[in-house]
N, CA, C and O atoms as a GROMACS GRO file, in nm:
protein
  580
    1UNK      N    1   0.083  -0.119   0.000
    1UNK     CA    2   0.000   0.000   0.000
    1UNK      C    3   0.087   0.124   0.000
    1UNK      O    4   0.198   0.127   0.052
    2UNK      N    5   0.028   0.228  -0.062
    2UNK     CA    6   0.108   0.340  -0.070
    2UNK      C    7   0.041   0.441   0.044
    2UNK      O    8  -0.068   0.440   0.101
    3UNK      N    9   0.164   0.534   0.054
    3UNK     CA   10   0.117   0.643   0.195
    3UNK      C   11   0.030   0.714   0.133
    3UNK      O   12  -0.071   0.728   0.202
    4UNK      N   13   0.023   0.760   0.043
    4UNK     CA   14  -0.107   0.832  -0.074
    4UNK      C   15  -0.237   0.754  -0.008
    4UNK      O   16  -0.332   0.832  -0.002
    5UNK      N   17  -0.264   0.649   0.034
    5UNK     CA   18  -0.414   0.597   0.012
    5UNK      C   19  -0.433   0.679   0.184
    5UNK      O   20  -0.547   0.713   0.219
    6UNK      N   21  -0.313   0.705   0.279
    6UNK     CA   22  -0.345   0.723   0.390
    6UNK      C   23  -0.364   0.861   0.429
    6UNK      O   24  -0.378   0.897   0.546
    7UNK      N   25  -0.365   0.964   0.296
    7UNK     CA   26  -0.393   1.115   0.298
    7UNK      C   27  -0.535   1.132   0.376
    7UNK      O   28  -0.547   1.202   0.476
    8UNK      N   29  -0.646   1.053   0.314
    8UNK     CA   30  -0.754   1.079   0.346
    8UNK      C   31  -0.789   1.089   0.520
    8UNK      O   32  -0.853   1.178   0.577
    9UNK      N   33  -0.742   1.000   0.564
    9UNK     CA   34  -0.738   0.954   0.684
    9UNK      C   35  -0.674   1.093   0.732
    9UNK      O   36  -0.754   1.167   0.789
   10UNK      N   37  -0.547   1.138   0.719
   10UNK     CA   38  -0.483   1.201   0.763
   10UNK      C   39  -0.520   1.323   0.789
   10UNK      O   40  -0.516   1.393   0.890
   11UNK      N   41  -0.567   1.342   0.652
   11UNK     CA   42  -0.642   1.482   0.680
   11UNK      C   43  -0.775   1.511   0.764
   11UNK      O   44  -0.805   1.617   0.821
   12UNK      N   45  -0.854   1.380   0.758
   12UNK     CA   46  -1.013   1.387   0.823
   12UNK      C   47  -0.925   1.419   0.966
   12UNK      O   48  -0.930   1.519   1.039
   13UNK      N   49  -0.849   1.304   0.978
   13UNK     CA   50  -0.783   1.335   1.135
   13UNK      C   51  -0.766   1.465   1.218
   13UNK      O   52  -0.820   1.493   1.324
   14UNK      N   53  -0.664   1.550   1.134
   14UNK     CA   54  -0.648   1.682   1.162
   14UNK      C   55  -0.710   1.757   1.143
   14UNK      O   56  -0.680   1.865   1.195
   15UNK      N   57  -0.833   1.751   1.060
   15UNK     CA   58  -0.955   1.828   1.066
   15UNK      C   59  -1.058   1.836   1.195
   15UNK      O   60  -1.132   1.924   1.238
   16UNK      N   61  -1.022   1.678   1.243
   16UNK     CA   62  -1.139   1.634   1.404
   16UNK      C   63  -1.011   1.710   1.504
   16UNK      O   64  -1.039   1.813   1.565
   17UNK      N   65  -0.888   1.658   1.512
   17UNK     CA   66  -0.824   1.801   1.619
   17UNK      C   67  -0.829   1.902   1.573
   17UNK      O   68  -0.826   1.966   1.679
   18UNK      N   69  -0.834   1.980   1.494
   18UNK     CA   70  -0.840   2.096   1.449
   18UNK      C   71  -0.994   2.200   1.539
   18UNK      O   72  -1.000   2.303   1.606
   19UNK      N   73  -1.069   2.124   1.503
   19UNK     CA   74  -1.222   2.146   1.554
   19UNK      C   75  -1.200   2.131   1.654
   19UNK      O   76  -1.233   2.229   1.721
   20UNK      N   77  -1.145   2.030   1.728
   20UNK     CA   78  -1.172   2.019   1.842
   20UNK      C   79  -1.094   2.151   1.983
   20UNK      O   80  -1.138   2.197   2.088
   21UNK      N   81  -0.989   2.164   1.923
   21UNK     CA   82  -0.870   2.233   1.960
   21UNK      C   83  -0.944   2.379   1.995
   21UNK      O   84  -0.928   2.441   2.100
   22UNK      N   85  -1.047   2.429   1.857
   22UNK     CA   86  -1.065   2.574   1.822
   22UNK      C   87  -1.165   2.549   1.866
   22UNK      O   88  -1.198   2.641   1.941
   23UNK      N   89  -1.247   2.461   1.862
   23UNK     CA   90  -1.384   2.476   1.968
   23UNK      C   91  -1.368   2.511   2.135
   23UNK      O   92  -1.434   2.588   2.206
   24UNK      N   93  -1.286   2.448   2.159
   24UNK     CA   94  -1.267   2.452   2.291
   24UNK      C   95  -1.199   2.596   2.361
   24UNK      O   96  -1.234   2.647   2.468
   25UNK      N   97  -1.072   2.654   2.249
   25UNK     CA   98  -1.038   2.816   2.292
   25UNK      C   99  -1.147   2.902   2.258
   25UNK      O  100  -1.145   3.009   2.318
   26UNK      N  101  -1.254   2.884   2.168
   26UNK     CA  102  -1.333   2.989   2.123
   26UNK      C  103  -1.454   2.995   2.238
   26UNK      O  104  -1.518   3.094   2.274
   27UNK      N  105  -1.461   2.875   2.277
   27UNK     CA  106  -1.566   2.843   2.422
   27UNK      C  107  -1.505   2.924   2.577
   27UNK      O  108  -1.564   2.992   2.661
   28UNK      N  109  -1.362   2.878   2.562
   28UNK     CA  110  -1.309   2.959   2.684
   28UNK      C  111  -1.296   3.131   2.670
   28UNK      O  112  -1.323   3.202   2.766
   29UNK      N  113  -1.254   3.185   2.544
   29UNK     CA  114  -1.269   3.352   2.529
   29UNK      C  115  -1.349   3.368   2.496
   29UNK      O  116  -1.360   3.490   2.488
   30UNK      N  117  -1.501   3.287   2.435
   30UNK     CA  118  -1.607   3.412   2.441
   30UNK      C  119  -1.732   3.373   2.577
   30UNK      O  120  -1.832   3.443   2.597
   31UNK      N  121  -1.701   3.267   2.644
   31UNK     CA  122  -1.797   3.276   2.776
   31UNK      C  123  -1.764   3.392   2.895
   31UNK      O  124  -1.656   3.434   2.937
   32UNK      N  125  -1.901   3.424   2.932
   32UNK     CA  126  -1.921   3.494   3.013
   32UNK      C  127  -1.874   3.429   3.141
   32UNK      O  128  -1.926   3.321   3.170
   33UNK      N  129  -1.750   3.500   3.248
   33UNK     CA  130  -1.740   3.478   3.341
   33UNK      C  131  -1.759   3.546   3.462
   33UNK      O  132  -1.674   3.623   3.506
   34UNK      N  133  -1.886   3.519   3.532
   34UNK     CA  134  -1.903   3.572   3.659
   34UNK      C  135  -1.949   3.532   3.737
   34UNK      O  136  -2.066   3.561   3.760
   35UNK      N  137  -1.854   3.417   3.840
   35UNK     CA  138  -1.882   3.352   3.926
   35UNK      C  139  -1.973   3.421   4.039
   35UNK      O  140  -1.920   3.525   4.075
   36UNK      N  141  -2.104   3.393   4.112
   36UNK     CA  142  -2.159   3.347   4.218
   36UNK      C  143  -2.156   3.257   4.291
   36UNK      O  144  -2.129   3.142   4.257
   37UNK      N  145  -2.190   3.307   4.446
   37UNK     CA  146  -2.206   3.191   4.535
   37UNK      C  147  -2.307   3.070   4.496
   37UNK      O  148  -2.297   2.955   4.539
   38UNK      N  149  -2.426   3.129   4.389
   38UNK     CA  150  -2.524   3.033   4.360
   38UNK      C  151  -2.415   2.932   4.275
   38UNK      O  152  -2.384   2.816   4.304
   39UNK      N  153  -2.376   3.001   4.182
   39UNK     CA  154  -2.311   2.944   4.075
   39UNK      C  155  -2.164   2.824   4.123
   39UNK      O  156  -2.132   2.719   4.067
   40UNK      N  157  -2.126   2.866   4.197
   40UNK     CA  158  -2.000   2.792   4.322
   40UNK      C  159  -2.060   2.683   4.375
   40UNK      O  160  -1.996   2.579   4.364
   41UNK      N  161  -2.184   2.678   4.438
   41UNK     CA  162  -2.280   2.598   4.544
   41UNK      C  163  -2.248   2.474   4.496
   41UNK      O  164  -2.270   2.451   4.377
   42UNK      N  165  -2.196   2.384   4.570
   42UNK     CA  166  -2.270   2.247   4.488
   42UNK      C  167  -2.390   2.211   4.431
   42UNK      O  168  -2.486   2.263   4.489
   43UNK      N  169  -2.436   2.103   4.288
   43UNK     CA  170  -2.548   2.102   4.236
   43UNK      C  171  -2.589   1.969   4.212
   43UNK      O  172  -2.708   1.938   4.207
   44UNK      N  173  -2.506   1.898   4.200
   44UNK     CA  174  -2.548   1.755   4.193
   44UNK      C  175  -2.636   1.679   4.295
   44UNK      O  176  -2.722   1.605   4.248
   45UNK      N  177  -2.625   1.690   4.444
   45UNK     CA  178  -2.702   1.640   4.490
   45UNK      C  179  -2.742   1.737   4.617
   45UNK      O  180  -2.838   1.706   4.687
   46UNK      N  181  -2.689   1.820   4.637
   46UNK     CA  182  -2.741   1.941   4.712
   46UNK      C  183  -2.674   1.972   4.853
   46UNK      O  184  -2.687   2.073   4.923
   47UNK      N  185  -2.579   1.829   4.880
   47UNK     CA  186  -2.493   1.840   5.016
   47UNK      C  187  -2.359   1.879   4.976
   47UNK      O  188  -2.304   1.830   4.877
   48UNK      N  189  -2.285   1.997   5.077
   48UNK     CA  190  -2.160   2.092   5.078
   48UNK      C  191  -2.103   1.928   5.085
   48UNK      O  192  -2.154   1.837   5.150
   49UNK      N  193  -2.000   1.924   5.008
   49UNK     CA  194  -1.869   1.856   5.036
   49UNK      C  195  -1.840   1.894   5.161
   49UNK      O  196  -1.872   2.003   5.209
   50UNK      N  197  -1.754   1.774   5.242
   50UNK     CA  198  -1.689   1.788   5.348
   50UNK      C  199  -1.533   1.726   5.384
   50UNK      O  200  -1.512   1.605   5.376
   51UNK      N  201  -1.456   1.796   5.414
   51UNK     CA  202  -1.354   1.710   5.391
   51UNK      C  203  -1.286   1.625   5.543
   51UNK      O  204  -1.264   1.664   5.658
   52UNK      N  205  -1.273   1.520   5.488
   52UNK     CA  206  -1.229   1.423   5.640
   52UNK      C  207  -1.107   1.516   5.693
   52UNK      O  208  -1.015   1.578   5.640
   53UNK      N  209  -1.166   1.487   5.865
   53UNK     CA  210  -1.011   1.561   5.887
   53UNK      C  211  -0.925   1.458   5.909
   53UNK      O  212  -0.954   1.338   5.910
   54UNK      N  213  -0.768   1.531   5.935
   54UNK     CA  214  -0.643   1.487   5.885
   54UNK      C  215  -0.671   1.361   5.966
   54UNK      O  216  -0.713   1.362   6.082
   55UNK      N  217  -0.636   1.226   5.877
   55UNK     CA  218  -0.565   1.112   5.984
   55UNK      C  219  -0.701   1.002   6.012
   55UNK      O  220  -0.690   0.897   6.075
   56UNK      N  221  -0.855   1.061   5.938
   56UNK     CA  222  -0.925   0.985   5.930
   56UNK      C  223  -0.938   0.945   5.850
   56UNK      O  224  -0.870   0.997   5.762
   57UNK      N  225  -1.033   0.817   5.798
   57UNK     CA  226  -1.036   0.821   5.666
   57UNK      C  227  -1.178   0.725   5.628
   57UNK      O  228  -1.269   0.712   5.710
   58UNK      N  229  -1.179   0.667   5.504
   58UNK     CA  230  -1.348   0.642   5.469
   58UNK      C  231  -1.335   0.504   5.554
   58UNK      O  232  -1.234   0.452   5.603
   59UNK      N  233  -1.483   0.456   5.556
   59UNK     CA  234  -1.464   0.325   5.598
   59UNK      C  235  -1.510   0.270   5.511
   59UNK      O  236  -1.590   0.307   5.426
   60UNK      N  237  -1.405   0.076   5.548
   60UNK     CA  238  -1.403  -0.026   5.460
   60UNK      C  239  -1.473  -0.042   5.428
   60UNK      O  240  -1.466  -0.102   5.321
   61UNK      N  241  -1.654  -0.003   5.493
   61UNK     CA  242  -1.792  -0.073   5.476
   61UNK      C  243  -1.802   0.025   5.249
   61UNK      O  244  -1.847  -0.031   5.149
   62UNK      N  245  -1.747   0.156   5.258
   62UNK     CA  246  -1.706   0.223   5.115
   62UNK      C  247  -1.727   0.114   5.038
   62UNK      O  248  -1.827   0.054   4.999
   63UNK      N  249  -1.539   0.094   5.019
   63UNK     CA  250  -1.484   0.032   4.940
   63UNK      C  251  -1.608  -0.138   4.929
   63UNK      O  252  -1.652  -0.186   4.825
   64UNK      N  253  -1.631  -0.188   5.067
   64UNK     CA  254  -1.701  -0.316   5.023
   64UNK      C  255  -1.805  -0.304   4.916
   64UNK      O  256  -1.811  -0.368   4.810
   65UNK      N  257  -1.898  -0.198   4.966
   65UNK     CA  258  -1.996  -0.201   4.856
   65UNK      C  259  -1.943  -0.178   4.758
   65UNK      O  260  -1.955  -0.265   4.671
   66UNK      N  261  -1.843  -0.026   4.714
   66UNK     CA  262  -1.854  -0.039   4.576
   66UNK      C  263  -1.781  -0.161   4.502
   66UNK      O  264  -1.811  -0.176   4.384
   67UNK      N  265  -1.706  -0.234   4.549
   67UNK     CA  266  -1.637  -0.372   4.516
   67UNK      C  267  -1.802  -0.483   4.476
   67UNK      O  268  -1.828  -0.575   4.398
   68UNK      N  269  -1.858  -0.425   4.558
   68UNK     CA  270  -1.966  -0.567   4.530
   68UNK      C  271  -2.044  -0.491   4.420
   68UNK      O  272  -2.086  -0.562   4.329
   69UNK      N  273  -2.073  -0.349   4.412
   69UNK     CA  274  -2.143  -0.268   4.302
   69UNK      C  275  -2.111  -0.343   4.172
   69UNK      O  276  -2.193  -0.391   4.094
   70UNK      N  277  -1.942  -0.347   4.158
   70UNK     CA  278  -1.890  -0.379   4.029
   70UNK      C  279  -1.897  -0.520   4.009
   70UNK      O  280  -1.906  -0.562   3.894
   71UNK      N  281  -1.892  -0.601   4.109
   71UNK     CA  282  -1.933  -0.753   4.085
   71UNK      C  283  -2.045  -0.813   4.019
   71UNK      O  284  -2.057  -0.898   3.931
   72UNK      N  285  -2.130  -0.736   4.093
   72UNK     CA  286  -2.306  -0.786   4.048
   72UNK      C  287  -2.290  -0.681   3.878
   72UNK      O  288  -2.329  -0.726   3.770
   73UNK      N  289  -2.245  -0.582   3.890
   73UNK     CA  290  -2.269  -0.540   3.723
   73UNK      C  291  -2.164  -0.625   3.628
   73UNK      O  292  -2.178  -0.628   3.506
   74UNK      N  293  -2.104  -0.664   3.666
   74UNK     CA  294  -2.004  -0.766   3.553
   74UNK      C  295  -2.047  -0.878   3.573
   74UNK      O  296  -2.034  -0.954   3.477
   75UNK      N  297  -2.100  -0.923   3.673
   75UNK     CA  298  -2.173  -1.038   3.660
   75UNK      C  299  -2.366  -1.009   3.520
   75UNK      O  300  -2.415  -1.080   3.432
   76UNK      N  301  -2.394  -0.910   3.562
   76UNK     CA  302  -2.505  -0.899   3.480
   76UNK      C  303  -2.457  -0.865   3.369
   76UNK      O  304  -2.526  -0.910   3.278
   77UNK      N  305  -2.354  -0.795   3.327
   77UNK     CA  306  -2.285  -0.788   3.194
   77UNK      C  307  -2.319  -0.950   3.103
   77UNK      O  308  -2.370  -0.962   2.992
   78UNK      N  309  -2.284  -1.027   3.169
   78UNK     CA  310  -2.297  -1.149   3.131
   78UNK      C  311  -2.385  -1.176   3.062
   78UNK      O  312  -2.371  -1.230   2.952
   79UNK      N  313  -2.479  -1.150   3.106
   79UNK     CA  314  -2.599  -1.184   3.059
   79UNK      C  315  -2.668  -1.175   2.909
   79UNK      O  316  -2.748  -1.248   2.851
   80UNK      N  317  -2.590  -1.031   2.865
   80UNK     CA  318  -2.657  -0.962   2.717
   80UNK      C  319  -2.559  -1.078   2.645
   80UNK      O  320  -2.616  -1.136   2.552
   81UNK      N  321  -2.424  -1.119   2.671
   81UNK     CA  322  -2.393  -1.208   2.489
   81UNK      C  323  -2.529  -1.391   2.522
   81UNK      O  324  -2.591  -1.462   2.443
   82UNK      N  325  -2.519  -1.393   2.625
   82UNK     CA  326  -2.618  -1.544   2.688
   82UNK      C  327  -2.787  -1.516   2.570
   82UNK      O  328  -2.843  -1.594   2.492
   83UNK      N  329  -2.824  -1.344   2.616
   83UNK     CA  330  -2.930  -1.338   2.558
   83UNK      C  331  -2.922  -1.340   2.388
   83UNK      O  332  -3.005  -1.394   2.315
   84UNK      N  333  -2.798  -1.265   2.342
   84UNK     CA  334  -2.788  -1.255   2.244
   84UNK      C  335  -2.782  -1.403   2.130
   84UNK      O  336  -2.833  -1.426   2.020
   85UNK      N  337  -2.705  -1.468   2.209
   85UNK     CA  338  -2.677  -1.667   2.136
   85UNK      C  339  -2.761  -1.717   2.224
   85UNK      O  340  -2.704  -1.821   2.259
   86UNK      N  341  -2.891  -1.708   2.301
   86UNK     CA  342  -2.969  -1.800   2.345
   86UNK      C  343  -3.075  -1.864   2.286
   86UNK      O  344  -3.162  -1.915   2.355
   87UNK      N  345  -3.080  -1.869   2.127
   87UNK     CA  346  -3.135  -1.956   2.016
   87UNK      C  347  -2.999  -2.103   1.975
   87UNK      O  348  -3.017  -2.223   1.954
   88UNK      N  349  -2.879  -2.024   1.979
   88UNK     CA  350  -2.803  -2.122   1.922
   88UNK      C  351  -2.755  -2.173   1.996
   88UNK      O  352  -2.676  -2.244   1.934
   89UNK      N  353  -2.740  -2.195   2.119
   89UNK     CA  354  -2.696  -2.208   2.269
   89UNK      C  355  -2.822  -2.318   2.333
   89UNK      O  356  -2.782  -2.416   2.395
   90UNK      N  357  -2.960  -2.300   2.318
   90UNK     CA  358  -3.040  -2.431   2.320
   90UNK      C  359  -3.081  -2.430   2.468
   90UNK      O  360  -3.102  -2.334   2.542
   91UNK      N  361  -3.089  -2.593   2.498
   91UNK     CA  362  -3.109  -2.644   2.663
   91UNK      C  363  -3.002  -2.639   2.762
   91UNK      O  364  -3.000  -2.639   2.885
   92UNK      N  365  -2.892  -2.636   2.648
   92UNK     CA  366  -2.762  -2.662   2.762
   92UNK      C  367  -2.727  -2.494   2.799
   92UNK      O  368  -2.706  -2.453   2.914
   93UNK      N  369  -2.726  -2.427   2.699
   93UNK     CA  370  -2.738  -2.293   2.741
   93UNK      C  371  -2.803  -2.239   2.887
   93UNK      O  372  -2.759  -2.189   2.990
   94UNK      N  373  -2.934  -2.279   2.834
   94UNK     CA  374  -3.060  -2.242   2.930
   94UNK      C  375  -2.998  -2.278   3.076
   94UNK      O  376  -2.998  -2.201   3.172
   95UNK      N  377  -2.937  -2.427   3.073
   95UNK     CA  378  -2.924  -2.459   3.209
   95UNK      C  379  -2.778  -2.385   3.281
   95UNK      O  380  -2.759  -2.378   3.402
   96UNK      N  381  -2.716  -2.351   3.210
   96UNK     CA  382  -2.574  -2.300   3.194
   96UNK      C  383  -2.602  -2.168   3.286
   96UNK      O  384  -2.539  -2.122   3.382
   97UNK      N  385  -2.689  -2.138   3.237
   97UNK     CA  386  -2.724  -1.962   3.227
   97UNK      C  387  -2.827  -1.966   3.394
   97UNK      O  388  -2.816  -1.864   3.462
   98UNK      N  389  -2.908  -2.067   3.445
   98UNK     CA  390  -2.960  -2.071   3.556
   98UNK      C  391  -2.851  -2.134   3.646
   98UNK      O  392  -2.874  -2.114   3.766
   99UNK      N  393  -2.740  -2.202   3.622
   99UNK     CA  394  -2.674  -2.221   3.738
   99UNK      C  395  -2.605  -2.100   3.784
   99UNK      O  396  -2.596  -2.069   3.903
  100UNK      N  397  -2.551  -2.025   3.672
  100UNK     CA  398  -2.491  -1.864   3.672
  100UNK      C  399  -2.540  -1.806   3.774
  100UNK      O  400  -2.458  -1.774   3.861
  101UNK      N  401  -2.694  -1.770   3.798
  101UNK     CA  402  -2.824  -1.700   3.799
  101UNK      C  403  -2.784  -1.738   3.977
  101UNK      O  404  -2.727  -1.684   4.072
  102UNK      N  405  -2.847  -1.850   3.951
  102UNK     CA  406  -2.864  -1.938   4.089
  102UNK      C  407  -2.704  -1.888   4.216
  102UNK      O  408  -2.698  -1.847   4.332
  103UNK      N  409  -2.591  -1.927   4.102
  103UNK     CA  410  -2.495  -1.868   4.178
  103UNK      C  411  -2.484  -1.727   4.212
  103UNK      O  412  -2.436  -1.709   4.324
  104UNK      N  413  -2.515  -1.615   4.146
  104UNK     CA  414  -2.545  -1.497   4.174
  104UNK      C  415  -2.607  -1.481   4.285
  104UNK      O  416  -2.547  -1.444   4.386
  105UNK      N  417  -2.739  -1.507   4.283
  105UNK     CA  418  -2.853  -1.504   4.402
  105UNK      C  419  -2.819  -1.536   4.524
  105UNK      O  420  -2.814  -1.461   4.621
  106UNK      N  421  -2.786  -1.692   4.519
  106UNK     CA  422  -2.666  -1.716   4.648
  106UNK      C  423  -2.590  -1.600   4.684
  106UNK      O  424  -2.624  -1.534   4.783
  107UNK      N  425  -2.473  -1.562   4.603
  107UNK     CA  426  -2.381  -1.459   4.676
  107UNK      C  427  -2.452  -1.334   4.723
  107UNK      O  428  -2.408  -1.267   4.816
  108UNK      N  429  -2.591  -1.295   4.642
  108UNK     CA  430  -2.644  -1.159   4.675
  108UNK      C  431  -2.695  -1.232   4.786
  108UNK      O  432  -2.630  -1.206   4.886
  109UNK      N  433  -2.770  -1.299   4.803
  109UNK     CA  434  -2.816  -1.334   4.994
  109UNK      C  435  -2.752  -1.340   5.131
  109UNK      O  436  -2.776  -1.323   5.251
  110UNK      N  437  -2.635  -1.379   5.030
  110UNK     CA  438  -2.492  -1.403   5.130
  110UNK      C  439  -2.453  -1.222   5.186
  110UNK      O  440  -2.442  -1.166   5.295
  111UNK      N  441  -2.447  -1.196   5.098
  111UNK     CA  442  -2.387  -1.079   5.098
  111UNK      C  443  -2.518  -0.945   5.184
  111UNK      O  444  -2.490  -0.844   5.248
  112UNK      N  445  -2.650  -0.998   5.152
  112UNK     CA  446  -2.729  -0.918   5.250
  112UNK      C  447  -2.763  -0.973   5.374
  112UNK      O  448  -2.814  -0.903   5.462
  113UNK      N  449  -2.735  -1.118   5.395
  113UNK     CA  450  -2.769  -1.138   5.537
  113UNK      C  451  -2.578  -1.132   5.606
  113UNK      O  452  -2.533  -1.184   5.708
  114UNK      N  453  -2.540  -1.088   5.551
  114UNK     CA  454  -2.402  -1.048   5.667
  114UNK      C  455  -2.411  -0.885   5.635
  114UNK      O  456  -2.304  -0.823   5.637
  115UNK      N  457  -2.532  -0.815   5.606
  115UNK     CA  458  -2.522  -0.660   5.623
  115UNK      C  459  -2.406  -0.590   5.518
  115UNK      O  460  -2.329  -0.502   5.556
  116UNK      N  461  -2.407  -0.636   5.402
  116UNK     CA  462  -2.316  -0.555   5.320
  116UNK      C  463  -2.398  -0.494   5.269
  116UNK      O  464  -2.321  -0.425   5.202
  117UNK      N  465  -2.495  -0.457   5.241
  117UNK     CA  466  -2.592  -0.378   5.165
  117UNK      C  467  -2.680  -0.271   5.263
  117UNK      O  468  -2.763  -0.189   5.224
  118UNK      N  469  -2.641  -0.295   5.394
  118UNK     CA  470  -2.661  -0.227   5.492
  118UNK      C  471  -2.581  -0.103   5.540
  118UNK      O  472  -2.482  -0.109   5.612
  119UNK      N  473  -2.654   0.040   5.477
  119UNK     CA  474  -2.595   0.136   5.446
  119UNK      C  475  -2.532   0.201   5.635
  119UNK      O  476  -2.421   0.224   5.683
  120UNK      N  477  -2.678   0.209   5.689
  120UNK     CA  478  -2.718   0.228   5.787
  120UNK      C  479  -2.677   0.171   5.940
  120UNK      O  480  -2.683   0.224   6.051
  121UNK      N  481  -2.632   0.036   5.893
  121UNK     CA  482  -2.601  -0.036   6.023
  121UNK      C  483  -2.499  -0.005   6.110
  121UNK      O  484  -2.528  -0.017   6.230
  122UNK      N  485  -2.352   0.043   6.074
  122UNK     CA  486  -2.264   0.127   6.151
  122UNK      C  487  -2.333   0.267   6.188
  122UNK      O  488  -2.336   0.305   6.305
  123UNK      N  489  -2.381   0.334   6.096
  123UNK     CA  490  -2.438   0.440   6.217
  123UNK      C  491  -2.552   0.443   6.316
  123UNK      O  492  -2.611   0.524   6.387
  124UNK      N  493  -2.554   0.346   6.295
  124UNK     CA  494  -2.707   0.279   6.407
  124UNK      C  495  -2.592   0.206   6.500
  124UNK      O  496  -2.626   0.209   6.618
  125UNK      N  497  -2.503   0.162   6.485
  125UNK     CA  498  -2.412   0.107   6.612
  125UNK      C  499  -2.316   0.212   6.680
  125UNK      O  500  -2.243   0.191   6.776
  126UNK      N  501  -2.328   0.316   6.617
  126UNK     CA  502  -2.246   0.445   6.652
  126UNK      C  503  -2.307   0.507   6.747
  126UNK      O  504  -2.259   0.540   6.856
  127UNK      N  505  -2.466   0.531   6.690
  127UNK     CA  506  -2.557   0.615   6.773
  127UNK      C  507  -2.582   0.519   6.910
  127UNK      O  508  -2.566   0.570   7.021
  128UNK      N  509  -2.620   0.380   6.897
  128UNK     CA  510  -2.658   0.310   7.025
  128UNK      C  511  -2.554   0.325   7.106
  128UNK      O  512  -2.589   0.330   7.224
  129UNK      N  513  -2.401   0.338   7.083
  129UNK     CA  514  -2.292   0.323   7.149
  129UNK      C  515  -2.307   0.474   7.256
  129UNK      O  516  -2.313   0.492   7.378
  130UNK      N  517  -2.309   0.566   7.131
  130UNK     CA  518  -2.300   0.680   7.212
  130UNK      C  519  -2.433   0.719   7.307
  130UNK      O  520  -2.401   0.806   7.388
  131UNK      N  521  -2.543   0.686   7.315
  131UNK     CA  522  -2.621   0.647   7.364
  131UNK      C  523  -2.634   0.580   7.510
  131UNK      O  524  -2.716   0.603   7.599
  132UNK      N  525  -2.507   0.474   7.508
  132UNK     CA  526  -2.482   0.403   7.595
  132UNK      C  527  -2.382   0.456   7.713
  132UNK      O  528  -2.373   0.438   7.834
  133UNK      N  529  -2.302   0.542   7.604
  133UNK     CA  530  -2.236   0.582   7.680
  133UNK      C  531  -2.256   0.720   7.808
  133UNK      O  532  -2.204   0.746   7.916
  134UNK      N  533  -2.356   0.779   7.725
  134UNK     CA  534  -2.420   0.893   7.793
  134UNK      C  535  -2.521   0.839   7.904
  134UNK      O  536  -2.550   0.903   8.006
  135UNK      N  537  -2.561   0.734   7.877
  135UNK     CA  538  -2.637   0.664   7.998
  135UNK      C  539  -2.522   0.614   8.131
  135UNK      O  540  -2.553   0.629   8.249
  136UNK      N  541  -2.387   0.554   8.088
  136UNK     CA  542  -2.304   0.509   8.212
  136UNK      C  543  -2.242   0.641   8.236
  136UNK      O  544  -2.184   0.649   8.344
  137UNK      N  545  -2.240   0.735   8.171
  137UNK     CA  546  -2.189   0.891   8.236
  137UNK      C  547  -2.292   0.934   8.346
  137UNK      O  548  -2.272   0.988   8.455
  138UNK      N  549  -2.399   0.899   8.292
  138UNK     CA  550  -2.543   0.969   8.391
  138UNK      C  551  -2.548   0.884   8.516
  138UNK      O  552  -2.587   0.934   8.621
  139UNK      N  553  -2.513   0.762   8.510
  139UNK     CA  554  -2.524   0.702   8.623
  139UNK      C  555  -2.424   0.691   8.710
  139UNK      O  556  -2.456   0.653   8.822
  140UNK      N  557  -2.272   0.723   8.679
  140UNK     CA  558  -2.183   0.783   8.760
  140UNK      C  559  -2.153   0.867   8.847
  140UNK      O  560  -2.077   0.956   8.810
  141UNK      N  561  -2.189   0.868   8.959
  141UNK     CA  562  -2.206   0.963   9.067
  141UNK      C  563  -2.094   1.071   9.110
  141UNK      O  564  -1.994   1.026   9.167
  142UNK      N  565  -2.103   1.208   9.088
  142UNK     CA  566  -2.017   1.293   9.075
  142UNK      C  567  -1.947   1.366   9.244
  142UNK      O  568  -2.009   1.428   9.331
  143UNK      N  569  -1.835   1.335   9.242
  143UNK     CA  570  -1.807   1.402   9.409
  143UNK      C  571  -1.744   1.531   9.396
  143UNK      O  572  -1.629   1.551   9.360
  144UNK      N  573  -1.814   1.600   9.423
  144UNK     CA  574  -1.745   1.788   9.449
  144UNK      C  575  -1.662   1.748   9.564
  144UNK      O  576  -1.696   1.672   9.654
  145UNK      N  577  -1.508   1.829   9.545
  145UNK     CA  578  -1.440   1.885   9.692
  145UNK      C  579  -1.324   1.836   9.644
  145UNK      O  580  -1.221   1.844   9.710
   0.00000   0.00000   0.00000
């Protein structure tokens, strides 16, 4: 093949950065900039960011869910090529595809009766604690002198 057949290419190419390049400076010098506090506010879900202070940090209960978030969706990923060949794929398919299923369900049960899907349950053991604790403060008898 000659580099001639690869002009076309070449040029569409530098035509898509080209656009892209000049779209983007012509967007930054002709928008209007005048920041507000409205405009600053957070908007996505309506709560101020907060930032952990120094030396704390998220808890593991985080990371578990979103680890199991991505499990159950790559596990359901699965599913669209199963649906897609589930004419040419048959009985053995079918059964293939319910042991999958079956194993899924298992781990999601597993996984809600040991409270991983339980957003709530550490701060419900936080609050009873502190709770508890304000009760053995109250019942501690205080000596002046």
């Amino acid at each position: 093949m000659e580099l001639a057949e690869y002009l076309p290419i070449v040029i569409l190419a530098t035509l898509a950065l080209a656009f892209a390049v000049l779209s983007l400076s012509a967007s930054a010098l002709l928008r209007p900039n005048k920041p507000t506090p409205a405009k600053l506010a957070p908007y996505e879900c309506g709560i101020v960011p907060e930032r952990l202070p120094k030396g704390e940090r998220f808890s593991v209960k985080f990371y578990v869910v979103a680890m199991l978030f991505i499990i159950f969706d790559v596990e359901t990923i699965f599913l669209f090529p199963w649906a897609v060949g589930f004419r040419q794929l048959g009985l053995f398919g079918l059964v293939e595809m319910a042991v999958f299923i079956a194993l899924v369900f298992v781990a999601y049960v597993y996984v809600w009766k040991k409270g991983g899907l339980d957003w709530q349950r550490d701060e419900r053991r936080r609050a009873g604690a502190a709770v508890d604790t304000a009760r053995a403060d109250a019942r501690e008898p205080t000596h002046a002198g």
